[in-house]
C-alpha positions as CSV (number, residue, x, y, z in Angstrom):
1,X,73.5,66.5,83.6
2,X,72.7,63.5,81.9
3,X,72.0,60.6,84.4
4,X,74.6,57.3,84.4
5,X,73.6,53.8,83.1
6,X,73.5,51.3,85.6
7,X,73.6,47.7,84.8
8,X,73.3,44.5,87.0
9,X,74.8,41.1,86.2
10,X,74.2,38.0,86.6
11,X,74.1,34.6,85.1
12,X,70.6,34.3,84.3
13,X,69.1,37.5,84.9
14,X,66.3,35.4,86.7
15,X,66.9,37.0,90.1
16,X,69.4,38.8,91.5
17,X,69.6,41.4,88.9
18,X,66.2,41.2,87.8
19,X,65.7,42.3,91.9
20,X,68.2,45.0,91.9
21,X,67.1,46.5,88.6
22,X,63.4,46.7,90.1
23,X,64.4,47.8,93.6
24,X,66.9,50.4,91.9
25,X,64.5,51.6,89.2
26,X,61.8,52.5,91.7
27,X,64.1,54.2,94.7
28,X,66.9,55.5,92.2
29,X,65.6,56.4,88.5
30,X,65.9,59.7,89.5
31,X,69.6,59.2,89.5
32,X,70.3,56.4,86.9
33,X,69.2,54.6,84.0
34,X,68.6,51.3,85.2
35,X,69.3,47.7,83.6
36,X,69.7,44.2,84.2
37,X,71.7,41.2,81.8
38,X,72.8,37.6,82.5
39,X,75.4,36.2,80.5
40,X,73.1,33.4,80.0
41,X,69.9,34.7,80.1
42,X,66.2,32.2,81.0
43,X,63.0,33.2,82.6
44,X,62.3,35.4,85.8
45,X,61.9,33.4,89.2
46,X,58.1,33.6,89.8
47,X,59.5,33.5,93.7
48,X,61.3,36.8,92.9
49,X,58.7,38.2,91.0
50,X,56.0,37.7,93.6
51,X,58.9,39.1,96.9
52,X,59.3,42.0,94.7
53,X,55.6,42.7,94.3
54,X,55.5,41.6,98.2
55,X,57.7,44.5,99.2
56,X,55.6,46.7,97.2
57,X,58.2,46.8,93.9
58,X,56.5,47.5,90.2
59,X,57.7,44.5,88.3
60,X,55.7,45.3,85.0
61,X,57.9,44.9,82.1
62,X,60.5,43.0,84.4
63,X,62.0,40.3,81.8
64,X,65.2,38.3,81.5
65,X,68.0,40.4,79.0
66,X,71.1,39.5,77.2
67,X,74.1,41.7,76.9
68,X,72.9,42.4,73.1
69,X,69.7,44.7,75.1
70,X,72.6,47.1,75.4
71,X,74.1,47.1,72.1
72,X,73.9,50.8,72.1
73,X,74.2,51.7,75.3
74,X,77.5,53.3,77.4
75,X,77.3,51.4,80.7
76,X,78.6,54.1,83.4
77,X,78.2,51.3,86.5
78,X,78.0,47.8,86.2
79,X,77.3,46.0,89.2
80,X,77.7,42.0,89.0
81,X,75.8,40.0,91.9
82,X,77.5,36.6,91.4
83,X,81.1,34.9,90.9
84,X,79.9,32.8,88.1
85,X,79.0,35.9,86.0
86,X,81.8,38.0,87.3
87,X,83.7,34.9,85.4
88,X,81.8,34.7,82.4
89,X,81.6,38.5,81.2
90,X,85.1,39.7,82.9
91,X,86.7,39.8,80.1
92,X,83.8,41.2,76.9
93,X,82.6,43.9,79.8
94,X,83.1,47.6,78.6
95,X,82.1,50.0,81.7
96,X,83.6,53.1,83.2
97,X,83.3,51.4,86.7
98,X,82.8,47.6,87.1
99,X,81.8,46.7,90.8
100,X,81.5,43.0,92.1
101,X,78.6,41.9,94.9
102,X,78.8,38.4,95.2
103,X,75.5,37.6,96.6
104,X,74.0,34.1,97.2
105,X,71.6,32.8,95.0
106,X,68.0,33.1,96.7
107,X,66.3,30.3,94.3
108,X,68.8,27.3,95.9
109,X,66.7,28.6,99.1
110,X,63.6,26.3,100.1
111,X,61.4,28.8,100.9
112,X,60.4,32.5,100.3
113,X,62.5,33.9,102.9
114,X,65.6,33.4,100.8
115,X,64.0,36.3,98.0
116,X,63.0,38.2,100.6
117,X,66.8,38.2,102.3
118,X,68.4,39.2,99.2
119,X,65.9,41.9,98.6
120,X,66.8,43.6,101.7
121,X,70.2,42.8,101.3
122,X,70.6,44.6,98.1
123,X,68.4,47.2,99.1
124,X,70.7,48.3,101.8
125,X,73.7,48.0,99.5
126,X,72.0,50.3,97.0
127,X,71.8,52.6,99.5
128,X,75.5,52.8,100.0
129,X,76.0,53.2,96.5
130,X,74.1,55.7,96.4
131,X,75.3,57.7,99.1
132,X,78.9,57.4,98.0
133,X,77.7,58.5,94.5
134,X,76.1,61.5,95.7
135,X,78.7,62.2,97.3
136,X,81.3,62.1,95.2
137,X,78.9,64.2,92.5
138,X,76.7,66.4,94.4
């Protein structure tokens, strides 16, 4: 069976998706094919960069994407982690299944802890992803 694409949104693909894609790519790429985007792609977050690699996440070839890195691509799950991309791309985004996680932005934070709060927040959501999608296909 050929595994699903699964894509994370978010404005700038700085941090929030950049996060999910690593944390997802590491516990999940048995499963999926994992991307990120922002609908207005920059650079990563060194803060996010350096939780990932805290919490023991590869973030080698981690980089910021626009929706033209998927040009050729048929997105089985897209998952967008803010309103302001959910807003942006609502209308231009071709998926089987769209699903919306508003999560806060960790870099309006003053400190570390904010990364490391969305890290384990997403983490855990993954997780029920997952287990939903396994159980709906195994």
């Amino acid at each position: 069976m050929k595994k699903p694409n699964l894509v994370f949104v978010c404005t700038e693909n700085s941090a929030r998706s950049l996060m999910a894609e690593a944390i997802a790519r590491q516990k999940y790429s048995d499963r999926f094919n994992v991307f990120s985007v922002g609908t207005a792609p920059t650079v990563p977050d060194e803060r996010a960069i350096k939780a990932l690699q805290q919490h023991g996440f590869i973030t080698e070839g981690l980089c910021s994407k626009s929706f033209a890195a998927l040009e050729n691509i048929d997105i089985d799950y897209t998952i967008i982690l803010c309103d302001k991309a959910k807003q942006e791309c609502a209308q231009g985004l071709i998926a089987k299944h769209i699903l919306s996680w508003d999560f806060p932005d960790p870099k309006t934070g003053k400190t570390i802890k904010a990364f490391d709060t969305t890290i384990h927040e997403l983490a855990d959501r993954l997780k029920m992803f997952v287990l939903l999608y396994d159980k709906q296909f195994n």
